[in-house]
C-alpha positions as CSV (number, residue, x, y, z in Angstrom):
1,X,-17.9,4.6,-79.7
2,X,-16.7,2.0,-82.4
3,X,-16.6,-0.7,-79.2
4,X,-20.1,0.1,-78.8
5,X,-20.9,-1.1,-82.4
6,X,-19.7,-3.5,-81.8
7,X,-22.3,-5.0,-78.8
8,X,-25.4,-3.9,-81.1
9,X,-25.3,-7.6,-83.2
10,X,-25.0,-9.2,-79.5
11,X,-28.3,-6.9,-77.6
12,X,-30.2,-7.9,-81.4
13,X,-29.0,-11.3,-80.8
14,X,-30.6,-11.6,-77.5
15,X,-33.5,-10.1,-77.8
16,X,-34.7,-12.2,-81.1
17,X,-33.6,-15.3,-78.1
18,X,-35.7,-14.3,-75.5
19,X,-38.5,-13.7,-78.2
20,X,-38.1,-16.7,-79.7
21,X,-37.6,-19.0,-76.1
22,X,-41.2,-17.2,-75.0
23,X,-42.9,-18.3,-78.0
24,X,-42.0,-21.9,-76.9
25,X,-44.8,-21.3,-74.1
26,X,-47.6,-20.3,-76.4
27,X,-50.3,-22.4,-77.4
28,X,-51.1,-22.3,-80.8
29,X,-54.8,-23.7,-80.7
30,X,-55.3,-20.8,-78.3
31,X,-55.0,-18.0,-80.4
32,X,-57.0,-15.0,-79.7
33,X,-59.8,-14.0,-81.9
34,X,-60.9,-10.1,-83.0
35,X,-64.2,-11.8,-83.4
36,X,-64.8,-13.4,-80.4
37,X,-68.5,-12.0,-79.1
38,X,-69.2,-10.6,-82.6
39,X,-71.8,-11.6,-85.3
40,X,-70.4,-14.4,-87.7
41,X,-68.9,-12.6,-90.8
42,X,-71.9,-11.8,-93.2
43,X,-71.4,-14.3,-96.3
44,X,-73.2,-15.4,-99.3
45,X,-71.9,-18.9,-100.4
46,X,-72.8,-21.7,-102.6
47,X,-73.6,-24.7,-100.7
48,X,-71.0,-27.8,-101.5
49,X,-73.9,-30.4,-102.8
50,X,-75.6,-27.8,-104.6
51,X,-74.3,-24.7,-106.4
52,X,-77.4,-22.8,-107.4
53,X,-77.9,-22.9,-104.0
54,X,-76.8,-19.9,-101.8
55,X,-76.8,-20.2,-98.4
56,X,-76.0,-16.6,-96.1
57,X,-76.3,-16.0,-92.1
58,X,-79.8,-16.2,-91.7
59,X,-79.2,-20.2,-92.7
60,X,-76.8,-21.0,-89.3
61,X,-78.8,-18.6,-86.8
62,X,-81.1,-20.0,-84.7
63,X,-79.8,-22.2,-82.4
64,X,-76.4,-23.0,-80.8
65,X,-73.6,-24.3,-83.1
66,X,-70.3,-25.6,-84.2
67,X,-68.5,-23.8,-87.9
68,X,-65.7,-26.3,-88.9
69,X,-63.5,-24.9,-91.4
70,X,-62.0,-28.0,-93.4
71,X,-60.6,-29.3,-96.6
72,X,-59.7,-32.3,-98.5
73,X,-56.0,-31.0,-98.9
74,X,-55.5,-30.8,-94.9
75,X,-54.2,-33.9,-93.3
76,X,-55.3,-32.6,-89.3
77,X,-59.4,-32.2,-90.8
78,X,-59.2,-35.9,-92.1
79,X,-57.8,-37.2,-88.3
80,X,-60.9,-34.3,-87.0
81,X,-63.2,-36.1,-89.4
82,X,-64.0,-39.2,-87.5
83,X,-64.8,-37.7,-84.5
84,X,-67.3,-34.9,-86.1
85,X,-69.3,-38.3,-87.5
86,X,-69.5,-39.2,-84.0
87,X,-70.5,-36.1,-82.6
88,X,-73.0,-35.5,-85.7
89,X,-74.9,-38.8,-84.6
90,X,-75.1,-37.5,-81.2
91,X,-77.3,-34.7,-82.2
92,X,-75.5,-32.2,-79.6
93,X,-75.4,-29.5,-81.9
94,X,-75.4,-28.7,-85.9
95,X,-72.3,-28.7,-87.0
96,X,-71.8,-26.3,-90.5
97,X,-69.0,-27.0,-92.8
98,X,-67.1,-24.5,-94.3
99,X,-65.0,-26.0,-97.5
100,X,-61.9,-23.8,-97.3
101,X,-60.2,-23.1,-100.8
102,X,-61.2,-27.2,-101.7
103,X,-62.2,-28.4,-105.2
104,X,-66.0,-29.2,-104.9
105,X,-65.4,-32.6,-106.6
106,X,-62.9,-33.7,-104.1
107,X,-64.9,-32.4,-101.4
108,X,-68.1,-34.4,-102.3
109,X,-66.5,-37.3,-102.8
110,X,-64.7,-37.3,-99.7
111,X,-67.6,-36.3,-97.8
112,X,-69.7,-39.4,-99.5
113,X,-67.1,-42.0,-98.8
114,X,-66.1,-41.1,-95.5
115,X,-69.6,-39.4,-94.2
116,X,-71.2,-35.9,-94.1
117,X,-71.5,-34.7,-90.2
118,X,-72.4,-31.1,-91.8
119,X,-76.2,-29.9,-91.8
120,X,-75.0,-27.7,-94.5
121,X,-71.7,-27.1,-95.8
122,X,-70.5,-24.0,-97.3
123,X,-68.3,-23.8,-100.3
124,X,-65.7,-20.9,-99.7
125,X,-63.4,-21.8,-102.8
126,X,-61.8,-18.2,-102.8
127,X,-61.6,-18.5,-98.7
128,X,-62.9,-15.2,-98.8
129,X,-65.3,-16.2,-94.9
130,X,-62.3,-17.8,-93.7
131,X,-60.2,-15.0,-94.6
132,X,-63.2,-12.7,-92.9
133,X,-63.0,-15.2,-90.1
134,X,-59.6,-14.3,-89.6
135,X,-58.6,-18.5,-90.5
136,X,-54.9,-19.3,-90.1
137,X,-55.4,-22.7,-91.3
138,X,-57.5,-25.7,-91.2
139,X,-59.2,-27.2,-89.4
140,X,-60.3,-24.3,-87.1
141,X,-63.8,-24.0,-85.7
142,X,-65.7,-21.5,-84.0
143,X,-68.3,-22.0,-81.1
144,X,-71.7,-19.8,-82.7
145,X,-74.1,-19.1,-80.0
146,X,-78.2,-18.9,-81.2
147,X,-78.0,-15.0,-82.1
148,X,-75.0,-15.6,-84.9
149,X,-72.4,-13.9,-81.8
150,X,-69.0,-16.1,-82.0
151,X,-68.2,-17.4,-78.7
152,X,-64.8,-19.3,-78.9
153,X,-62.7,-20.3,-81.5
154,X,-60.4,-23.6,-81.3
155,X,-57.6,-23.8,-83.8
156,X,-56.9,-27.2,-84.7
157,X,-58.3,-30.9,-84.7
158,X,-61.2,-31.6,-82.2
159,X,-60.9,-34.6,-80.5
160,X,-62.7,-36.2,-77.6
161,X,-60.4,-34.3,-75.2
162,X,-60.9,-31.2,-76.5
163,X,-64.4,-31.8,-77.1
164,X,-65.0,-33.0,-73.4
165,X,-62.1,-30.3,-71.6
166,X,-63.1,-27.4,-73.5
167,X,-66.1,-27.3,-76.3
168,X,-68.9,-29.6,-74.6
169,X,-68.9,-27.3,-71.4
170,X,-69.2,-24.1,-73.5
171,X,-71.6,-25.3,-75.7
172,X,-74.0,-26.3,-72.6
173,X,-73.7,-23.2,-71.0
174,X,-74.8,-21.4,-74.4
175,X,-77.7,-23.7,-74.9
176,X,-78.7,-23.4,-71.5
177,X,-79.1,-19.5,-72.3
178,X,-80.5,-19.8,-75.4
179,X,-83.2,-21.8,-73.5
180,X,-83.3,-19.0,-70.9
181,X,-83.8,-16.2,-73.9
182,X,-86.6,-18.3,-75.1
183,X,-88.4,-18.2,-71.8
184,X,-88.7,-14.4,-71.4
């Protein structure tokens, strides 16, 4: 019995290694989302440029689009932010900001020196949507088809890769049945 003891550390030991040598493999802008084919999380925020103004769900329904969750204190948004100016001048889609637990001053000023690619841009200060959105961190985003349903969530930086592999597929597919709903 007391040789048996003694192999318990060892079995813990190797099972924390195989757990550990499989989370290698996992993708961490993959992760899986609860919300995924659910309504956006409902939410009454200020908008960042104006705080008497509140901005809710009916405000991002509508029409097929992109929720970035971003800040001024994450290094991975400001290498994202670039490429959402580019994709804002394309017109694809509106893209929504959501200023994750951000001071508004930095935020505005950021957003007017470097450009605005948000049609509106919520100011979650307390993170209390992301938190509903289940956010690990920024930047995250979340694919929103034309009835408020959440259709994919990316975890990390979009770039033209993952914008071209991954989101830009997607999002046709979503406007092409929003265009379908609107014909019946």
């Amino acid at each position: 019995m007391k040789k048996l003891i003694l192999f318990i550390p060892l079995a813990v030991f190797l099972v924390m290694g195989v757990l550990l040598y499989r989370g290698l493999f996992l993708n961490p802008q993959k992760l899986d989302s609860a919300l995924e084919g659910k309504p956006v999380p409902h939410f009454q925020l200020q908008d960042l440029d104006s705080p008497d103004e509140l901005l809710t769900n009916d405000d991002i329904q509508g029409q097929v689009a992109l929720l970035n969750v971003w800040g001024t204190w994450c290094p991975s948004c400001m290498y994202e932010h670039p490429f959402l100016m580019r994709l804002a001048k394309q017109n694809i889609l509106p893209i929504y900001g959501i200023n994750y637990r951000d001071e508004r001053e930095a935020a505005i000023k950021l957003l007017a020196k470097d450009g605005n690619p948000y049609v509106l841009n919520l100011f979650d200060d307390k993170g209390r949507l992301g938190l509903d959105l289940g956010v690990y961190g920024a930047p995250e985003s979340f694919l929103v088809d034309h009835k408020g349903i959440i259709r994919f969530r990316f975890a990390g930086p979009i770039d033209n890769q993952v914008w071209t592999d991954t989101l830009l597929p997607m999002v046709k597919r979503l406007q092409a049945e929003a265009k379908e709903a609107q014909r019946l």
